[in-house]
C-alpha positions as CSV (number, residue, x, y, z in Angstrom):
1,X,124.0,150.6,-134.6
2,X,125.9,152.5,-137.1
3,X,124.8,152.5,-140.7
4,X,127.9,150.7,-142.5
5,X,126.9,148.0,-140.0
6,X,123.3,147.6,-141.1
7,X,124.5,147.6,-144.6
8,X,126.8,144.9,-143.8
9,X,124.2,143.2,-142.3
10,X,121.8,143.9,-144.9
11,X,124.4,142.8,-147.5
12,X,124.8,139.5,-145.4
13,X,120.8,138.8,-145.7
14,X,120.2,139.9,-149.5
15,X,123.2,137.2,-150.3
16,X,121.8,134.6,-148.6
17,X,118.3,135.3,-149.7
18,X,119.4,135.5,-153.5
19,X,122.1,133.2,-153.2
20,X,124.2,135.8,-154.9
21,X,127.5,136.3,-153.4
22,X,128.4,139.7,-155.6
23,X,125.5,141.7,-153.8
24,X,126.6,144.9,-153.1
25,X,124.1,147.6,-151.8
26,X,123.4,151.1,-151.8
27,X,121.2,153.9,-150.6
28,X,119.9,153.7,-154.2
29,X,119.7,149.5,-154.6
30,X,116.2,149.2,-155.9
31,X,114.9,145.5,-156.3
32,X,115.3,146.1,-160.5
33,X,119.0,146.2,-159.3
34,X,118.7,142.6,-158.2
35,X,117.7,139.6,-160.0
36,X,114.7,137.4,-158.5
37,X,113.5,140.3,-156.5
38,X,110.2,139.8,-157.1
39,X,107.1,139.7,-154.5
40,X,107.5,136.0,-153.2
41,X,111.5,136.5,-152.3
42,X,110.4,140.2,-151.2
43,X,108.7,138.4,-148.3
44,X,111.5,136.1,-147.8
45,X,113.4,139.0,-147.5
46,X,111.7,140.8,-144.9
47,X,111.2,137.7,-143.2
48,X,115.1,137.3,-142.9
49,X,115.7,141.1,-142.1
50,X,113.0,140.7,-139.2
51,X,115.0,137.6,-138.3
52,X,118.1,138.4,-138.3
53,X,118.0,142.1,-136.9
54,X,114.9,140.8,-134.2
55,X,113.1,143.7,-135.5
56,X,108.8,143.8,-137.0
57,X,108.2,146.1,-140.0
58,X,104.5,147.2,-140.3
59,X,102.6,146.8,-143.6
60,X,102.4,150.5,-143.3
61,X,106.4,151.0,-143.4
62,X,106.6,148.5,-146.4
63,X,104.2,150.0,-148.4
64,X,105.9,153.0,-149.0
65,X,109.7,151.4,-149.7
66,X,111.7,152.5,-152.5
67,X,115.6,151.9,-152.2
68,X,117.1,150.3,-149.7
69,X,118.4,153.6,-148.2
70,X,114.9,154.0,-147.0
71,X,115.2,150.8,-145.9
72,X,118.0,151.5,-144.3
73,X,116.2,153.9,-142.4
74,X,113.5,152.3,-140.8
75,X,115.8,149.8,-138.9
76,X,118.2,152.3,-138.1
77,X,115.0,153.7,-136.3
78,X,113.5,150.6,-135.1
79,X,116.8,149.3,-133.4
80,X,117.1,152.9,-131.6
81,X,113.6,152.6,-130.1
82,X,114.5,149.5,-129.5
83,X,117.2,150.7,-126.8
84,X,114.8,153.3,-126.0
85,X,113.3,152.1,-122.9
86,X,109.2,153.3,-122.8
């Protein structure tokens, strides 16, 4: 999955989550960027990217989140493995 496409996804999912239609994110999106990103809509957030993409973040990989390009990141990693047969 190419990156433009996560972000489109991503985009897609922060919206919805938000309900704000003028989202628009970047490597450097940071949840001060956003208004109502606080813990409780953090979670709905994940939720919704786990969801959507069919993908599980660990705690561990959550922890240590500071933009959304790192974000970015760990599903463009999880949905390779995901291809990745073991």
């Amino acid at each position: 999955m190419a990156n433009d496409h996560i972000y489109r996804q991503l985009e897609e999912i922060f919206r919805d989550v938000f309900d704000d239609d003028s989202i628009t994110l970047t490597p450097e999106t940071t949840a001060s960027d956003i208004d109502g990103w606080d813990s409780v809509a953090h979670v709905d957030l994940i939720v919704s990217i786990e969801t959507r993409l069919k993908i599980k973040f660990k705690t561990s990989e959550l922890g240590n989140l500071h933009n959304v390009g790192q974000l970015v990141g760990i599903i463009e990693y999880k949905l390779e493995n995901a291809r990745t047969p073991a």
